[in-house]
C-alpha positions as CSV (number, residue, x, y, z in Angstrom):
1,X,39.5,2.1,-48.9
2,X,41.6,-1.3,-50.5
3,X,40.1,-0.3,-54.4
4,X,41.2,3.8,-53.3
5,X,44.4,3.0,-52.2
6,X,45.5,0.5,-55.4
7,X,43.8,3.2,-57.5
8,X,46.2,5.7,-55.8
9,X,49.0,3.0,-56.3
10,X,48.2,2.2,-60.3
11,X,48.4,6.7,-60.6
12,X,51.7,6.7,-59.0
13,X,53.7,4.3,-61.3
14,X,51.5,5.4,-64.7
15,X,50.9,8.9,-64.3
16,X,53.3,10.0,-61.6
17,X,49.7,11.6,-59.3
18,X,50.7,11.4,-56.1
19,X,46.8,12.4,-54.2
20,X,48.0,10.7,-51.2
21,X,47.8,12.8,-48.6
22,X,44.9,11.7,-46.7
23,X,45.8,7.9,-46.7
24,X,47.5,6.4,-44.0
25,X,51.3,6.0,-44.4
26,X,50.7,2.5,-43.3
27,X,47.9,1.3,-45.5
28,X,50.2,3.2,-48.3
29,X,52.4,0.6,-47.6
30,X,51.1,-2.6,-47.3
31,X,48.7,-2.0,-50.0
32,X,52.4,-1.3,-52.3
33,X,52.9,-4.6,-50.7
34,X,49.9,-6.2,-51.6
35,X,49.9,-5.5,-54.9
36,X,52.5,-7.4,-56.3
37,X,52.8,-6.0,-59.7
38,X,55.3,-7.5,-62.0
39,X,57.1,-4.4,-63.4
40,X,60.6,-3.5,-64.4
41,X,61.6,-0.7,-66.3
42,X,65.3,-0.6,-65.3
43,X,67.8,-3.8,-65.4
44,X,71.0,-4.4,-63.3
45,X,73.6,-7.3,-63.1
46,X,71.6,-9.3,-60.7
47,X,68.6,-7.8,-60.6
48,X,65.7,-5.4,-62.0
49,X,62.9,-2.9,-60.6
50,X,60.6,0.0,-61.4
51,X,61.4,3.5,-61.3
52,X,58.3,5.7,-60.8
53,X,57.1,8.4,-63.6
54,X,58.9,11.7,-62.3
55,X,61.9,10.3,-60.8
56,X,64.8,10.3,-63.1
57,X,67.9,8.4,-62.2
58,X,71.4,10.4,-61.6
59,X,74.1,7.8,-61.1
60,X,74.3,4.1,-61.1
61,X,77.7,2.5,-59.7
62,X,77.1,-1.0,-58.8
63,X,74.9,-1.7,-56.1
64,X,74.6,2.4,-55.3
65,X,72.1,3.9,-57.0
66,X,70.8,8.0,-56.9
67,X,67.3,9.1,-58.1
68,X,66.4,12.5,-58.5
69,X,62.8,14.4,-57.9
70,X,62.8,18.2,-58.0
71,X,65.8,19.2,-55.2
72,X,65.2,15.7,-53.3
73,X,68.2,13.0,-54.2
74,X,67.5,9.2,-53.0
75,X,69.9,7.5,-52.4
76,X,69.1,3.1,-52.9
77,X,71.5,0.4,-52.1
78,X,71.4,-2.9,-52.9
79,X,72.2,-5.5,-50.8
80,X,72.7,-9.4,-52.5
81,X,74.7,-10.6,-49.8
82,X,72.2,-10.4,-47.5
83,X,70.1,-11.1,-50.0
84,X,71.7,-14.7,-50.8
85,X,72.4,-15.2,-46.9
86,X,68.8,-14.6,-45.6
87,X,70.0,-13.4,-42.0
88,X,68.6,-13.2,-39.3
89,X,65.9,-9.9,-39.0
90,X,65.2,-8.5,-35.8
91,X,63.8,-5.0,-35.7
92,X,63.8,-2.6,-32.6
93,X,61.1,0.4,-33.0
94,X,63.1,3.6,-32.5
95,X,61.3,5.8,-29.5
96,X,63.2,8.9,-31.0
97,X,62.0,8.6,-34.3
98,X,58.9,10.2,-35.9
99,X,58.1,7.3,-37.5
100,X,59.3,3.9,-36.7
101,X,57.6,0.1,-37.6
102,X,58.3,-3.1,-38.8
103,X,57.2,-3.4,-42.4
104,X,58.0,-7.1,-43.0
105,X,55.4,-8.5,-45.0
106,X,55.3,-11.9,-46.2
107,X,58.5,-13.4,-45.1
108,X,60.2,-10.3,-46.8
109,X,62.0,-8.6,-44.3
110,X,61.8,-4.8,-43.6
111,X,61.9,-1.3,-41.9
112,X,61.0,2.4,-41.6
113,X,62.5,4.9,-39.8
114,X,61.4,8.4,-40.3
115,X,63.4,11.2,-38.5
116,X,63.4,14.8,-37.9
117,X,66.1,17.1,-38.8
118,X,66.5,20.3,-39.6
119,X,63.4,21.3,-40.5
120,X,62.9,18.3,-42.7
121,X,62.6,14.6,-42.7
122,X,65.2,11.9,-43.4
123,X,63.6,9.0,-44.2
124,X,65.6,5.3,-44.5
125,X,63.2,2.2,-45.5
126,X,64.3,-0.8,-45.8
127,X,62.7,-3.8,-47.5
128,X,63.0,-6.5,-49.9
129,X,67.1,-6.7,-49.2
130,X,67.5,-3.1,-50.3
131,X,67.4,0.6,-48.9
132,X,66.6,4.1,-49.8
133,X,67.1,7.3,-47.9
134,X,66.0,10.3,-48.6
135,X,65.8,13.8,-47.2
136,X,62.3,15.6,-47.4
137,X,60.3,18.7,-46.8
138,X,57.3,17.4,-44.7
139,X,55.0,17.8,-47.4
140,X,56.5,15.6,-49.3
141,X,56.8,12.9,-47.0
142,X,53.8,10.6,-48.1
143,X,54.6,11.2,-51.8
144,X,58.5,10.1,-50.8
145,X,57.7,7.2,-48.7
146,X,55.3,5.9,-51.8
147,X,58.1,6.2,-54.6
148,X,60.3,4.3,-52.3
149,X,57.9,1.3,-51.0
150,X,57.1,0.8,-55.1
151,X,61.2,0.8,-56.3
152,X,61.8,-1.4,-53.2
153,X,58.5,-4.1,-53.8
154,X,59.0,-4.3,-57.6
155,X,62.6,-5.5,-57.1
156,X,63.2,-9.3,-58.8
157,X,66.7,-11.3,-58.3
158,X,67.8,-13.1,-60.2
159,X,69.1,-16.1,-58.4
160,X,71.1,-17.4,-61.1
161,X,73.4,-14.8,-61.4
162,X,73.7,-13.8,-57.8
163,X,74.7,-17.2,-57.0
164,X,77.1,-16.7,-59.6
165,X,78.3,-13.8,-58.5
166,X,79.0,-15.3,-54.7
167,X,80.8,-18.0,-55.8
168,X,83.4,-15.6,-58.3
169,X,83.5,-13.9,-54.7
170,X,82.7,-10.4,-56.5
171,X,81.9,-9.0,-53.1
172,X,85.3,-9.5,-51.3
173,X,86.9,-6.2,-51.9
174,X,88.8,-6.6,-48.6
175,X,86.4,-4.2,-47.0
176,X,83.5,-5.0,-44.2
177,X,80.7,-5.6,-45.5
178,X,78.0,-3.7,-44.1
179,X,74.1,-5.3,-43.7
180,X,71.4,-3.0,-44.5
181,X,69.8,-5.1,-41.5
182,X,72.5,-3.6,-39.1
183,X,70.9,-0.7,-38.0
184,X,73.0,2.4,-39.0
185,X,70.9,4.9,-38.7
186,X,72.8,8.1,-37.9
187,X,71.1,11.3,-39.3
188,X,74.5,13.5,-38.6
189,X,76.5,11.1,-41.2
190,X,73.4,11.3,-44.0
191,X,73.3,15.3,-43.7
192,X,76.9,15.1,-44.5
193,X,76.6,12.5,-47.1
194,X,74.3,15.0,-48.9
195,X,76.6,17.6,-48.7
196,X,79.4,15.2,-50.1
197,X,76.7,14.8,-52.8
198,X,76.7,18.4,-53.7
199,X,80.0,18.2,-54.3
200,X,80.8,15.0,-56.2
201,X,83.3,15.3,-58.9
202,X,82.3,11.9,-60.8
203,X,85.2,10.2,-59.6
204,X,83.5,7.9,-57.1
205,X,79.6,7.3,-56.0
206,X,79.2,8.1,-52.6
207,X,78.0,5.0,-50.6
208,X,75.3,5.6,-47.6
209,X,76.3,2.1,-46.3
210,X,80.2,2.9,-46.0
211,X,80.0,6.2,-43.8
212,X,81.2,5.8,-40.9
């Protein structure tokens, strides 16, 4: 099952095959976990990760990212304050949720939530200091969940130039700063994010982490 699973894993970042469907969500993910490739094929001020075959990116604007993959948009954000902090983790499975379990795995914090709504599925995971969310159609699910374990596991920091960057106080923009580890899930404000989406002008990213 191990050798299927990395085999299934190696597909999805070469090829962009996603046969996944009859693996375990969970195996899925700690086997993306296990792996513990060393790839990069897009750089940012502070940090670097792979982006899967078939996703293509839409915006970058700082730490907010958006992918896109046929009609789904992921939304990423990354977090280097919590990231240089280390706080505290402390995860609370959600009894409402479809999915919901702790996906810490070696020290490296993490979460995911899956949620119905709306006939589809709004995913948020959250690992290696960072966070994706992303609203699917449940056959996509698996495929989704896999695209976003492998951006999140291949991220690298670059300590250097974080530490750097918290001691210019970049990150003090006299606005709270909101920890992806601060559970705000709330399904009703992503629905209407997407719909913000839909209509951005280019002026301004919209930020999953700043809605209240």
């Amino acid at each position: 099952m191990k050798k299927i699973i990395l085999l299934i894993f190696l597909s999805l970042i070469l090829t962009g095959c996603t046969q996944i469907n009859n693996t375990e969500i969970e195996d899925i993910i700690r086997e993306v976990q296990k792996s513990n490739r060393n790839l990069s094929n897009q750089s940012r001020t502070g940090y670097r990760y792979f982006l899967p075959v078939g996703l293509n990116m839409k915006e970058t604007d700082n730490l907010n990212e958006i992918f896109i993959h046929g009609d789904d948009t992921y939304f990423m954000f990354v977090d280097l304050v919590s990231y240089f902090n280390k706080p505290e983790f402390n995860f609370e499975p959600d009894s409402n949720a479809y999915i919901s379990m702790d996906i810490s795995y070696k020290k490296i914090p993490g979460y995911l939530t899956v949620k119905y709504k709306a006939d589809k599925y709004l995913i948020e995971i959250v690992y290696n200091y960072a966070k994706i969310e992303v609203v699917v159609d449940e056959n996509y699910l698996k495929e989704a969940i896999t695209n976003a374990i492998v951006i999140l596991s291949t991220i690298r920091y670059n300590d250097d130039i974080i530490s750097n960057m918290m001691g210019d106080n970049i990150f003090e923009q006299g606005e709270e700063q909101l920890s992806i580890f601060k559970n705000n899930q709330g399904e009703g404000n992503f629905i209407e994010l997407i719909e913000e989406y839909d209509a951005y002008d280019g002026d301004e990213l919209p930020d999953p982490d700043r809605i209240n």
